[in-house]
C-alpha positions as CSV (number, residue, x, y, z in Angstrom):
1,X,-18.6,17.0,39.2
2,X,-19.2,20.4,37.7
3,X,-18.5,23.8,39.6
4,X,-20.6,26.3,40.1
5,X,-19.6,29.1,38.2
6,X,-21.3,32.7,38.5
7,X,-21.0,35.1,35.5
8,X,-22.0,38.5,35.7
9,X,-23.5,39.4,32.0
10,X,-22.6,43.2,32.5
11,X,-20.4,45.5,30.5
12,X,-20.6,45.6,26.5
13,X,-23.9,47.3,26.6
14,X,-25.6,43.7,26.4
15,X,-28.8,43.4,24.6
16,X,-30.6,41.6,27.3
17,X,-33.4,42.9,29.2
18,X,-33.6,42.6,33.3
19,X,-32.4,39.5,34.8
20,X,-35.0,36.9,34.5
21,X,-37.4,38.6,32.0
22,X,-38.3,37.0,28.6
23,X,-39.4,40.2,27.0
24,X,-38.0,41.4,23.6
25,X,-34.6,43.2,23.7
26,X,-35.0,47.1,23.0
27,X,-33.8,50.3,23.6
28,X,-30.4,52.4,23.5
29,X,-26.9,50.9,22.4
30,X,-28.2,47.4,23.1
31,X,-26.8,44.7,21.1
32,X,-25.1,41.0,20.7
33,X,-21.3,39.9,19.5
34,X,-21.2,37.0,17.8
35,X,-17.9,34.7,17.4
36,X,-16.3,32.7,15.4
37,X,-13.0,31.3,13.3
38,X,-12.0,32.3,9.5
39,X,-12.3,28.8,8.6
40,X,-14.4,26.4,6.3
41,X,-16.3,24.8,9.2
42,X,-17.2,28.4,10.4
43,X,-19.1,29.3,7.2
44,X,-22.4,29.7,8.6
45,X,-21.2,32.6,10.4
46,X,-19.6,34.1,8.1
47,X,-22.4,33.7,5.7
48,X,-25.3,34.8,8.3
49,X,-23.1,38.1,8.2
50,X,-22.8,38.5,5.1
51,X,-26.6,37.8,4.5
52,X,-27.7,40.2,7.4
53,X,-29.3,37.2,8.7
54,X,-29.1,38.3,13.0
55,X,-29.7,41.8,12.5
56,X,-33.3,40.4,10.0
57,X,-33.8,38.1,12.8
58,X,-33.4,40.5,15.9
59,X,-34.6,43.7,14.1
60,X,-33.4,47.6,14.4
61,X,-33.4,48.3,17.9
62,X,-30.5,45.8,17.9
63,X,-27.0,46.1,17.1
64,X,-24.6,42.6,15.6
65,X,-21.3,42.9,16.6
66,X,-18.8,40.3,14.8
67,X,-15.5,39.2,17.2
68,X,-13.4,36.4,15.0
69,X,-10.8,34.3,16.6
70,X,-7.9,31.5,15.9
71,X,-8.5,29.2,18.9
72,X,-11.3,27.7,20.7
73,X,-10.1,28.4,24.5
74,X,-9.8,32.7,23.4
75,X,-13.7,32.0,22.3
76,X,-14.4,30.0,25.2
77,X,-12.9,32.8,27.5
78,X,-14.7,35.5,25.6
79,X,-18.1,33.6,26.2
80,X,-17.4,33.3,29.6
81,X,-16.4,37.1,30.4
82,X,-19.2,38.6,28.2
83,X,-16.8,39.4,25.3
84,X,-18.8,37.6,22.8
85,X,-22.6,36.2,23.5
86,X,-22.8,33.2,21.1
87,X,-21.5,31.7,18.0
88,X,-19.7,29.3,16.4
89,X,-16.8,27.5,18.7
90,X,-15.0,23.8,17.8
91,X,-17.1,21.3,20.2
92,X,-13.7,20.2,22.5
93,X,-12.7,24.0,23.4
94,X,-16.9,24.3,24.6
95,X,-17.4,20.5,26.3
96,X,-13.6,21.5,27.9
97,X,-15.4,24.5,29.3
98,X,-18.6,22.8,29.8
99,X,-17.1,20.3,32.6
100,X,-15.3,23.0,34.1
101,X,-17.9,24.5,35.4
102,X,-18.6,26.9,32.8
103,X,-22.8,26.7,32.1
104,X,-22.3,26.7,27.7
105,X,-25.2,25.2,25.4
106,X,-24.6,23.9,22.5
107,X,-28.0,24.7,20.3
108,X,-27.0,23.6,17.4
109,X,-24.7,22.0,14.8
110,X,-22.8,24.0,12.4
111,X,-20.2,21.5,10.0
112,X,-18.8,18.2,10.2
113,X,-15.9,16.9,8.4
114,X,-13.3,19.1,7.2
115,X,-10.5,18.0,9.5
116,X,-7.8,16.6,6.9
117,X,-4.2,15.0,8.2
118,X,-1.2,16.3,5.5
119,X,2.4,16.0,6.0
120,X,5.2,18.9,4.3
121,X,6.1,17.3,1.3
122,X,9.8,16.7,2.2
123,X,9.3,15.7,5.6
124,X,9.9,12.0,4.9
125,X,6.0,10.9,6.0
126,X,4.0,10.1,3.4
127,X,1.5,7.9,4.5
128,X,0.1,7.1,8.0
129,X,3.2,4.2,8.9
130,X,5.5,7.0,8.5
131,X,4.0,9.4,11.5
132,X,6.4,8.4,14.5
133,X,9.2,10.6,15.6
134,X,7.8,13.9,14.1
135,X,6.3,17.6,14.7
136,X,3.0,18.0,14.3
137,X,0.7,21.1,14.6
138,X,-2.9,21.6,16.0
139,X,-4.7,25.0,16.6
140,X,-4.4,24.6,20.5
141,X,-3.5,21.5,22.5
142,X,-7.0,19.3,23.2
143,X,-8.9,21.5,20.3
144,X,-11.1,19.3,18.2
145,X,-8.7,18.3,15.6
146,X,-6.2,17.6,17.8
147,X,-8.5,14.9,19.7
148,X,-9.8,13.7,16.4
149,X,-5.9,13.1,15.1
150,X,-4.3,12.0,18.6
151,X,-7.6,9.5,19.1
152,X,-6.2,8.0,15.5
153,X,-3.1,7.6,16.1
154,X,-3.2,6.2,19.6
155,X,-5.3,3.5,18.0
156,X,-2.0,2.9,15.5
157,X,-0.1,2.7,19.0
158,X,1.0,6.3,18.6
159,X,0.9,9.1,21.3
160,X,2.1,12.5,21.6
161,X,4.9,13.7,23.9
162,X,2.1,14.9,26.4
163,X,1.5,11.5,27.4
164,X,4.9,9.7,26.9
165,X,4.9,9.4,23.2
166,X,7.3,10.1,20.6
167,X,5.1,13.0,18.8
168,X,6.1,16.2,19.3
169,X,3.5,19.1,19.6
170,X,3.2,22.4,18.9
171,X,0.3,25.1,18.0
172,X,-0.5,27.7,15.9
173,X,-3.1,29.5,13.8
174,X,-4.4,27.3,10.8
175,X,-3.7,30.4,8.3
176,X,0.0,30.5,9.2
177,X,0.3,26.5,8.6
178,X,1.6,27.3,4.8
179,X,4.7,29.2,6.4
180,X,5.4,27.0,8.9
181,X,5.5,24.7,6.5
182,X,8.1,26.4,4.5
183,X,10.4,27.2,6.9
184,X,10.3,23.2,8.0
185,X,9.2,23.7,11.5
186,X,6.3,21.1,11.5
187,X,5.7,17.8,9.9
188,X,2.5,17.3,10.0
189,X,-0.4,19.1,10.9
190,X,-4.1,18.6,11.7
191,X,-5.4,21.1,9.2
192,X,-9.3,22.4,9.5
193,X,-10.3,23.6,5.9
194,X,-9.9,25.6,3.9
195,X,-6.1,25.2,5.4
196,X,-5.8,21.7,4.1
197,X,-6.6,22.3,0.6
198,X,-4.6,25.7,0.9
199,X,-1.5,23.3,2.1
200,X,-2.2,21.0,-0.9
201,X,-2.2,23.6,-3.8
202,X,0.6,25.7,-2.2
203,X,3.1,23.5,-0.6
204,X,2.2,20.1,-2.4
205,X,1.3,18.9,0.6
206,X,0.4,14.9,0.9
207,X,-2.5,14.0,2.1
208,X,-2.7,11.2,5.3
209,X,-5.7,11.1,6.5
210,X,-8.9,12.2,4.9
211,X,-11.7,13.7,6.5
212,X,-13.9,11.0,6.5
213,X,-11.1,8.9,7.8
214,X,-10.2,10.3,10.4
215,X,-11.5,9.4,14.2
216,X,-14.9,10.5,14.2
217,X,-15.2,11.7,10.7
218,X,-18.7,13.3,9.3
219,X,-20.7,12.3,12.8
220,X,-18.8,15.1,14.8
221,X,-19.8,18.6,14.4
222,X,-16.6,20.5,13.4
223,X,-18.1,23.6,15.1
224,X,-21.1,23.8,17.0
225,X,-23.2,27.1,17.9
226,X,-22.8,28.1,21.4
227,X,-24.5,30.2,24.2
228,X,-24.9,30.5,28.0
229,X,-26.9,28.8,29.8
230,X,-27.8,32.1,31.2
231,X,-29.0,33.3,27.6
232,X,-31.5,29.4,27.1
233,X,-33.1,29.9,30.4
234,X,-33.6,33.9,30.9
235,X,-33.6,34.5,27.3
236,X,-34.8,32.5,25.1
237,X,-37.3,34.4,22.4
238,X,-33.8,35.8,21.5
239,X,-31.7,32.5,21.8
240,X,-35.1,31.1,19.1
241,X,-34.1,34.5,16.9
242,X,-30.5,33.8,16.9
243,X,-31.2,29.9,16.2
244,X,-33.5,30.9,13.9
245,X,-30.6,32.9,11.8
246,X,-28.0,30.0,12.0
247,X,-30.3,27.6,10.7
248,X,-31.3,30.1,7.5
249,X,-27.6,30.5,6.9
250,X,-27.1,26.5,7.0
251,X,-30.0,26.1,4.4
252,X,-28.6,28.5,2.1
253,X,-25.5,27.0,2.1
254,X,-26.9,24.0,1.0
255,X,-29.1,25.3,-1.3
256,X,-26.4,27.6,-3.4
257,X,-23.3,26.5,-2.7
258,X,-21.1,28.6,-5.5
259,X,-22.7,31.5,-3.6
260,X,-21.3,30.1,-0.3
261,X,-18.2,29.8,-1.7
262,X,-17.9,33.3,-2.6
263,X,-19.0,34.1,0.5
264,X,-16.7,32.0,2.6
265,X,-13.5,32.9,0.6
266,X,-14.6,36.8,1.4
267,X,-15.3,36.3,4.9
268,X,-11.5,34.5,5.3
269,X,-10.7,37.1,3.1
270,X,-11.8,40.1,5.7
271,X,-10.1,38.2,8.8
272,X,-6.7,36.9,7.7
273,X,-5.8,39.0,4.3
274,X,-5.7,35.6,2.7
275,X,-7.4,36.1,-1.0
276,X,-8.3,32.5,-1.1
277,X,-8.3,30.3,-5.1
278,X,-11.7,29.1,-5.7
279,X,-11.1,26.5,-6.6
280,X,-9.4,25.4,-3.7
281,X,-12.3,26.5,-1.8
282,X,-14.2,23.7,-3.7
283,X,-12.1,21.4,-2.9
284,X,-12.2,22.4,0.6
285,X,-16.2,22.1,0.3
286,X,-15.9,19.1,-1.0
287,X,-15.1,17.9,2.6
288,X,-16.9,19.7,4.9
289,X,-21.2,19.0,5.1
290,X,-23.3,21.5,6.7
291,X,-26.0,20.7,9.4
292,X,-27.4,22.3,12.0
293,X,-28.5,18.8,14.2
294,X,-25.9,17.3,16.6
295,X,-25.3,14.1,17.2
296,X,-25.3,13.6,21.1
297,X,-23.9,9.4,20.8
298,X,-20.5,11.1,18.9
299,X,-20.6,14.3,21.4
300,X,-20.5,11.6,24.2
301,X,-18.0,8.9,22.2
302,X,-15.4,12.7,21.5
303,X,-15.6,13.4,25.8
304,X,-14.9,9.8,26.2
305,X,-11.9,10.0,24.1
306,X,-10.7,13.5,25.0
307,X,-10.6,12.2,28.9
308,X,-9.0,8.3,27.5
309,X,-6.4,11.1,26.4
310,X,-5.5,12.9,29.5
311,X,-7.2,16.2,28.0
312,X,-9.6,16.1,30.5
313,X,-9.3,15.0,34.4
314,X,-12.3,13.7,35.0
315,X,-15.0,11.0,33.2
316,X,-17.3,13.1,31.6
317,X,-21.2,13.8,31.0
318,X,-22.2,15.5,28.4
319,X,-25.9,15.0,28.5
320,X,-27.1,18.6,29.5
321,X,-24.4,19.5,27.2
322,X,-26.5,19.9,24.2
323,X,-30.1,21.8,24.0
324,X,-31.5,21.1,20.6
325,X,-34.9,22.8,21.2
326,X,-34.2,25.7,19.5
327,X,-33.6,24.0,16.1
328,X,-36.4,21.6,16.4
């Protein structure tokens, strides 16, 4: 079922030692980019950055290199072309990837929850009855909110225009939702937070489906940190390091949230100009859990779904998907 795919880990100045070797990374210009989203699920990242938590883990010899992005397929194609070398990706945009042919780990959870349904207050919808006929807007077509919303709604008898329904679909960047909005483009849209709460404050936005309503809910990791399979097997004293770092980052969030949020709303800050209210961000929080296990029954159940869905051609199998060594 899966393709053999070949990729060349060259360019970038990568950290990694010679091919095969487990020793520790050292030397001139070496270093490792890591990836992720300006949203709520992707705090982790954004905290481990702020917290120095890689460059504690992998020590001086090595340079952190931060790449951010809006949509799970750029990441995916970064990954796979040696842009970026792990991070923090949406799990549909990796398992996509994964049963193309494309050798990506997941190592770890990151969030779940924090996908959140709202329609534009005028739009006419204002509960879930009311979605039939109407605009909505996901990140990217088959992202992970957009399986978790179309997997709803199907159930309700409900499909997009991509499979002979009456939705209409469209994409864009979650921090441009609140214009789109405005100008009455979309109707509805599958908002990862902060992006619902934002919608909710600014545009008094109604809410449809909550987060742990809809399809999925808290079981599915929101984001999940990624790698190559390349990095688990040839590499992995520095995959444990860079485990090690995301799992630190998830513990303090847990531990100190206020601190978090200050964090988050900084690093979202940094990325998309967008001085976020806190408490908004709380609100956000509020719907979004952080944990760094994954559980492989609801990474199977989201495949199934995404293929019942025409996103993917072929019945997947995701059990060499996941690799939870690292974290245990």
């Amino acid at each position: 079922m899966k393709k053999l795919v070949v990729v060349l880990f060259i360019g970038m100045g990568l950290i990694l030692p010679g091919c095969g070797s487990d020793s520790e990374a050292s030397g001139d210009g070496e270093k490792v980019v890591i990836g992720y989203f300006p949203n709520l699920n992707h705090a982790p990242a954004m905290v481990a950055k702020e917290k120095q938590l890689y460059e504690k883990q992998l020590g001086d010899d090595v340079k952190v290199e931060y790449k951010t992005f809006s949509d799970g397929s750029s990441f995916m194609t970064a990954l796979a072309t040696d842009e970026i070398h792990a991070g923090l990706v949406g799990p549909g945009p990796a398992m996509n990837h994964y049963i193309s042919g494309f050798e990506v780990k997941a190592i770890a959870g990151a969030s779940t929850g924090g996908t959140v349904i709202v329609s534009r207050k005028d739009s006419g919808v204002e509960a879930v009855e009311d979605i039939h006929d109407v605009t909505f807007i996901s990140p990217r077509v088959g992202c992970t909110h957009d399986v978790q919303f179309e997997t709803y709604m199907k159930e309700k008898g409900v499909t997009s225009d991509r499979i002979g329904g009456s939705l209409k679909h469209v994409t864009g960047k979650p921090a441009q939702y609140t214009s789109m909005f405005e100008s009455g483009s979309v109707d509805v849209a599958t908002a990862p937070e902060p992006w619902a709460s934002v919608l909710e404050a600014e545009q008094d936005a109604n809410v449809l489906i909550e987060s742990d309503e809809i399809s999925f809910g808290d079981k599915l990791p929101a984001a999940v940190f990624v790698t190559s399979d390349n990095m688990t097997e040839n590499h992995p004293k520095l995959v444990q390091k860079l485990a090690n770092a995301h799992k630190e980052s998830i513990e303090m969030i847990n531990d100190d949230q206020q601190e978090a949020i200050d964090l988050t709303i900084n690093g979202i800050d940094e990325v998309t100009g967008q001085k976020l209210d806190r408490d908004v961000m709380k609100n956000a929080f509020k719907r979004t859990h952080f944990d760094y296990d994954i559980d492989q029954e609801t990474i199977q159940a989201f495949g199934d779904s995404s293929y019942d869905l025409q996103f993917l051609k072929e019945q997947p199998d995701f059990t060499n998907f996941v690799d939870e060594s690292f974290i245990k």
